[in-house]
C-alpha angles and dihedrals in degrees: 000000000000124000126205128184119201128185118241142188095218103131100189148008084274085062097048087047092054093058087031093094086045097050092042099062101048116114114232098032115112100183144345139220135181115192097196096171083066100088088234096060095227131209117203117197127200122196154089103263108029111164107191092207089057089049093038089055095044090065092036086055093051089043106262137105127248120179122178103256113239092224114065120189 
C-alpha cells in the first residue's frame, strides 16, 4: 500500500467535511486522514493508485488548497 501526505489549508472539522464527499469517492484510495493540530495541516492519504493532481483538484474544486508534501513517510 502506498501512503501520500499532502499539506493543506483546512482549519477545522467544517473544512474536512467539506472535501470528505470528494475524497470518498476516489478509486484507489483506501483511507484518509487530516491532522489539522500539525501546523501544516497534513493529509495523509492511504491506497494503490493515488494520483497527487486528482487529489490536488478535489480540494481546488471545494475551495481549499492541497500540495504534495516534500517529505514523504
Amino acid at each position: 500500500m502506498k501512503k501520500l501526505i499532502f499539506q493543506t489549508d483546512l482549519h477545522c472539522g467544517g473544512c474536512v467535511r467539506k472535501i470528505e464527499t470528494g475524497l470518498n469517492q476516489l478509486e484507489g484510495i483506501d483511507r484518509w486522514a487530516v491532522d489539522l493540530q500539525h501546523e501544516q495541516r497534513l493529509l495523509s492519504v492511504w491506497g494503490h493508485e493515488i494520483d497527487p493532481k486528482t487529489i490536488e483538484t478535489v480540494f481546488e474544486t471545494c475551495g481549499f488548497e492541497a500540495k504534495l508534501s516534500d517529505t514523504q513517510i
